[in-house]
C-alpha positions as CSV (number, residue, x, y, z in Angstrom):
1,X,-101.1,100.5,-43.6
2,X,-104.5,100.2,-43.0
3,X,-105.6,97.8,-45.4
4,X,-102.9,95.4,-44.4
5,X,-104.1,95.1,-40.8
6,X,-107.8,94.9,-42.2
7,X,-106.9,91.9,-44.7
8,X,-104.6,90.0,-41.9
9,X,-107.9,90.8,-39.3
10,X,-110.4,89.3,-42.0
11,X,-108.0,86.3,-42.7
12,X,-107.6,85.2,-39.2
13,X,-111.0,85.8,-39.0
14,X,-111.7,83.6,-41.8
15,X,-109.3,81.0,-40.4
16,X,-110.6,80.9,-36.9
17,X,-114.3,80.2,-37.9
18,X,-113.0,77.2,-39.1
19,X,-113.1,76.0,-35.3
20,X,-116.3,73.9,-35.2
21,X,-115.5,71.9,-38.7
22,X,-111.8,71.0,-37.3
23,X,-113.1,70.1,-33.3
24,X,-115.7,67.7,-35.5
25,X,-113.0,66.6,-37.1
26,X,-110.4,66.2,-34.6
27,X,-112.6,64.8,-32.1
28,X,-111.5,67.9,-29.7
29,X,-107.8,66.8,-29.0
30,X,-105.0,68.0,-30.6
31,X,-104.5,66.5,-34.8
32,X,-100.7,66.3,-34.1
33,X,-100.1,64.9,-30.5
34,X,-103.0,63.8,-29.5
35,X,-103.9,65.9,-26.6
36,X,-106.6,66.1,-25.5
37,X,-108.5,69.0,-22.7
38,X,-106.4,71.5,-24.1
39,X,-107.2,74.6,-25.6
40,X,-106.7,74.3,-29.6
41,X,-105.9,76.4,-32.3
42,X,-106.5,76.4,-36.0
43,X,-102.8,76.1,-38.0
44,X,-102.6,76.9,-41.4
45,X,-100.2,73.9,-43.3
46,X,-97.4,75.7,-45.4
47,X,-97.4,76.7,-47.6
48,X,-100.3,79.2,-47.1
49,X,-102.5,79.7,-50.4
50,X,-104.3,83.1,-51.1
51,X,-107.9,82.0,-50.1
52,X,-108.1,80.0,-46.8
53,X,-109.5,76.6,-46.4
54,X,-110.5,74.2,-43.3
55,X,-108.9,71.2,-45.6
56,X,-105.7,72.9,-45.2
57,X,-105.3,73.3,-41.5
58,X,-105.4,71.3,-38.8
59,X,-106.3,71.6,-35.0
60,X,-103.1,71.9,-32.8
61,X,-102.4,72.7,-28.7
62,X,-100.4,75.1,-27.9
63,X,-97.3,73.0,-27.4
64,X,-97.5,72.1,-30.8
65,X,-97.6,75.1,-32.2
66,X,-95.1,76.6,-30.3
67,X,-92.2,74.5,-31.7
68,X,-94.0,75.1,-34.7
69,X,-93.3,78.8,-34.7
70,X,-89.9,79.1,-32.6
71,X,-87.1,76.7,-33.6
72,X,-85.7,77.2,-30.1
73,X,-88.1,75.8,-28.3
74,X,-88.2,72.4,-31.0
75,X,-87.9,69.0,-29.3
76,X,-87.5,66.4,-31.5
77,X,-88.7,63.7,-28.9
78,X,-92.0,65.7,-28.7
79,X,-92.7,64.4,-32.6
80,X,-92.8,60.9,-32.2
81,X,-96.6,61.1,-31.6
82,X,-96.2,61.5,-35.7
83,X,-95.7,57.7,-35.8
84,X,-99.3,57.0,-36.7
85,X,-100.3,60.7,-38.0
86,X,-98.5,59.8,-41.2
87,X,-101.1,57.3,-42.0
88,X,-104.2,60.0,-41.2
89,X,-107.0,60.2,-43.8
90,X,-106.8,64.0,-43.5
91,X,-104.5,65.4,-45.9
92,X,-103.3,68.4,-43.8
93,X,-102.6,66.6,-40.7
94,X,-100.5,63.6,-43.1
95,X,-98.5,66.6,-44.9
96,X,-98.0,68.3,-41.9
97,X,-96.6,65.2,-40.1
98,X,-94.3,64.4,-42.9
99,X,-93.0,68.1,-42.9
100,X,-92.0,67.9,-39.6
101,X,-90.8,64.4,-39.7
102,X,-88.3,65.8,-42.4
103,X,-86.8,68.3,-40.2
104,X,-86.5,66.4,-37.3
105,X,-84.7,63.1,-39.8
106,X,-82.1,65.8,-40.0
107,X,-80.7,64.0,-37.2
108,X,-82.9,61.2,-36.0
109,X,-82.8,58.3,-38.1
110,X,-86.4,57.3,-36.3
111,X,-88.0,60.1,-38.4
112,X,-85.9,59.1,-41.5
113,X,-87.2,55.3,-41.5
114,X,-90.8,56.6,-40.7
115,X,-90.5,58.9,-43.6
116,X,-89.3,56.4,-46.1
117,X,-92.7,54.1,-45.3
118,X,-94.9,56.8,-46.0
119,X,-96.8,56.9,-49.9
120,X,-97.6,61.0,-51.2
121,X,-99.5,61.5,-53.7
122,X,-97.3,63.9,-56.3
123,X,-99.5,66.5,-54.7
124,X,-99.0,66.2,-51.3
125,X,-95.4,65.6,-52.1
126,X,-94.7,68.9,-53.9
127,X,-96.4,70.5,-50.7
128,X,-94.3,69.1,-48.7
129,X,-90.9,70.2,-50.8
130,X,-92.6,74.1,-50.8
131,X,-93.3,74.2,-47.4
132,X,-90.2,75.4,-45.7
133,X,-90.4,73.7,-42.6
């Protein structure tokens, strides 16, 4: 039991000292929305490899990341602000985008037209089918 506390400690370790690389990169506001003056956390893009890397998460608020991790609380009206991020030079932030974009064309043909315009590599597009957002 042990040992799985310590690994999960010395992963999120390992993810969190990925702060100063992703508030370089994200310019201190949220990769997602936008926001900015909020506190930020790092979010790992599904799915999750073995060995944890910055190019694979990106720098969210906490509103974000809460619909991220409880369905209830999911607007889709809050994802719009993905109009631009799926054009983003940062791979995480455009897979992410497109992930949640999928869910949310499940019934807003917004997200489904925005989707259709975007190009993925076959790479980013197999992520994007694992993912299981």
């Amino acid at each position: 039991m042990a040992r799985g506390y310590d690994n999960y400690k010395n992963r999120a370790d390992l993810i969190s000292s990925f702060g100063r690389e992703l508030t370089r990169r994200s310019g201190s506001s949220c990769e997602l929305c936008g926001a900015s003056g909020v506190s930020l956390s790092v979010f790992e893009v599904p799915p999750v490899k073995v060995e944890p890397e910055s190019s694979d998460c990106v720098f969210i608020c906490g509103e974000c990341r809460e619909q991220l991790e409880n369905p209830k609380k999911f607007r889709n009206s809050h994802w719009r602000c993905l109009t631009d991020r799926v054009w983003s030079e940062t791979g995480s932030v455009k897979i992410l985008s497109v992930m949640i974009l999928k869910k949310v064309s499940l019934t807003e043909s917004w997200a489904s037209d925005i989707i259709e315009n975007v190009y993925l590599s076959d790479e980013e597009n197999e992520q994007v089918e694992r993912s299981g957002i």
